[in-house]
Every structure is written in C-alpha cells, then in structure tokens.
Phi, psi and omega in degrees: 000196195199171212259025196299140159233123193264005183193173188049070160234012184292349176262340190236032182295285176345316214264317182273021184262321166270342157346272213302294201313283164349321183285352194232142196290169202259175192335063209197145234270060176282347155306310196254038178273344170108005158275356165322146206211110193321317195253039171330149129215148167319165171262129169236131192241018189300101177275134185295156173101329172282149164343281165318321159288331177324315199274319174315310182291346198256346170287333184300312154306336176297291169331303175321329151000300187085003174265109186240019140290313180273000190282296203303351191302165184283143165270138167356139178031007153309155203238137176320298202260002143294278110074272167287357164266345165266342147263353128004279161317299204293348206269267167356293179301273200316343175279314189297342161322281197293289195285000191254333174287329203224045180263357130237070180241322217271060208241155155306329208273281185305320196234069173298353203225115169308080164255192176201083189058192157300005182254303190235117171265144171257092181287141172287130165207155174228002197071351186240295195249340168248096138285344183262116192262140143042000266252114183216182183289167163256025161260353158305301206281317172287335173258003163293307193318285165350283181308287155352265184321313183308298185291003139322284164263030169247028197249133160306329187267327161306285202254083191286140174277326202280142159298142171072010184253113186263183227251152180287192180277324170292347184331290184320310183283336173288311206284325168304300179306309226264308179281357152300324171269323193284337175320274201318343176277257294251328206277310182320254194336327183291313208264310218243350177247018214292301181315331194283331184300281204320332191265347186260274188116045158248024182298307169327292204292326188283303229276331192304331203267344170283329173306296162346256180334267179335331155292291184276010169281329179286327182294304188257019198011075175277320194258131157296153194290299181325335198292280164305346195302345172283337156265026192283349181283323179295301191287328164278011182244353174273332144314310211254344202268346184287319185290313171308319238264296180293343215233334154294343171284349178283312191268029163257357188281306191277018185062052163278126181280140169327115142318000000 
C-alpha cells in the first residue's frame, strides 16, 4: 500500500519524508547485485513508538479508506512540492515492490527490448552519465530507471529532508521526470508480464497502485497525456468505470436497487 496522508501534516512534513526515505533500499545497481529477490521491497526500518511510525500507520489508514480519488488531493493548507515529494517516494517504493515480484521472468533473454507492447520502445539516456540514448534490455533500462530515481531522492538539494530547508526551483520538473519514467515501468509490466503477476496473485495490488499513480499524476498534471498513450485504453477505462461508480451512486442513495 502507499503513504498519502490527506490532513494533519503541517507539523511533520519533513519527518514523513525521511519516513518514506527509510522505505527504499539503499543507494545501489539492485537488479544486478547478485541478490535478486522474487519478493524485493524497500527496506522499512520504522521503530514503534516513534513519531515516524505514528504517521505510517496513520498514512496506511488513511489509504485504507478505499477512496483513492480523494487520497490524492493536496490536503487543506498544505505546501505542493512536500506534498509531491512525499508521494514521489511513495511511488517509487511501491514499483520498486511490484517489479521485484516479477525480476526473474524479466530477463535479457524474454525482455531484449525496454518496451510497452509493440508500438513503444523505450531508449535510456539520463543526461549525465548516459547522455547519448540508448538501446537496452528492459531490465537494464529499469534498473538505469531505478538507480537513476534513487539518486534523486537521495539528493539534499533536490528533495530536502531538513525542517526549514526549501525544495529548488526546478523541483516539480525533476519530479515530472521521475514520474514519467517510473510510468513506464508500471506500462513495461502491463504489456509484457501482466499474466505471471496474475498467475503470482498480484493483479489486485498492481492494478490498485496503477489507479493510484494515475490519480494523482491527473490531479496535478505531472505526466504529458503522449506519455501515456501506451496505456491509455486501460486508463480510460478505469475513468469511465470511476464516472459510472458516481453517476450511480445517487441513486442508490435514493434506494435504487444495485445494479
């Protein structure tokens, strides 16, 4: 599950932000450490009694709701780029979850080509250390993806942890990016592993967490719509099936028998 919180955080943004940071293992090539793990998760090291567990449990719950149109809105008086930094994080951990059930079905050999069905491939370049982009596997390219995110938020200046330290001026556009490529994992997994999640009896937890994602990349228009387009049949349909869900609800309200 993930870590949205919709009200009281004005004293503890910081604190679930280094939360969050706790959840993701640490700084390191982890598709290729020789340690692949059927079941990856982040490491969460959250000791009870403390403040940080407090806010976990109360983001879990929150989630637990089961309204994840409304998990994602910025809660009342709330400041934007905490906000977006704490589900950033929150993003991350859960993909790194989710692509860690099915790393080794993901092979050079089954995924020579970083794709999304046959129409859209994907080359790496990061600008820095890859400036020229790419032609790779796609578990190369998630863990360049990966790697790649991890140095992001483990950067002070980008994403600051410290009370009173504010977020730069490029922050939002680092954050568009991070959530534009991590898209791609989630689509990588849709088109091309989707049966082994199923046959894993992780369909629920992927598909919750794509809603997820997807609401709130929609709230805040992080992701250009071209973006999306390899999953765009999937995503209109979890639109139109959220719109029936509303447009049905009055009149169950007004003792309409279930449709």
């Amino acid at each position: 599950a993930s870590g949205c919180v919709l009200r009281a955080l004005s004293l503890h943004h910081r604190n679930l932000v280094r939360l969050c940071r706790t959840a993701h293992a640490p700084a390191m090539s982890f598709l290729f450490s020789g340690n692949n793990s059927k079941t990856f998760k982040p490491k969460k090291n959250i000791p009870e009694g403390t403040n940080q567990y407090a806010l976990k449990k109360y983001a879990e719950a929150t989630l637990g709701s089961g309204n994840l149109r409304l998990a994602v809105v910025l809660p009342k008086g709330e400041d934007l780029d905490e906000w977006l930094a704490v589900n950033t994080v929150d993003f991350f951990n859960q993909i790194n979850m989710l692509y860690g059930t099915i790393t080794e079905f993901c092979t050079v050999q089954e995924c020579p080509v970083m794709c999304a069905g046959p129409k859209y491939e994907y080359l790496w370049a990061d600008g820095n250390t890859v400036k020229k982009p790419i032609k790779c596997s796609a578990p190369e390219y998630i863990d360049y993806l990966m790697t790649w995110v991890q140095s992001q938020l483990d950067d002070e200046t980008l994403f600051p942890s410290k009370i009173g330290v504010p977020f730069p001026r490029n922050f939002q556009s680092v954050t568009k990016t991070i959530l534009k490529r991590l898209f791609r994992v989630y689509a990588h997994i849709y088109h091309s592993h989707f049966a082994v999640v199923v046959n894993l009896g992780e369909e629920a937890h992927l598909n919750t967490s794509f809603k997820h994602f997807i609401y709130f990349i929609q709230e805040f228009d992080l992701v250009e719509k071209r973006e999306l387009a390899p999953m765009q049949e999937l995503i209109d349909r979890l639109c139109a099936k959220e719109a029936a869900g509303a447009a049905a609800a009055p009149a169950s309200a007004e003792g309409a028998p279930p449709s």
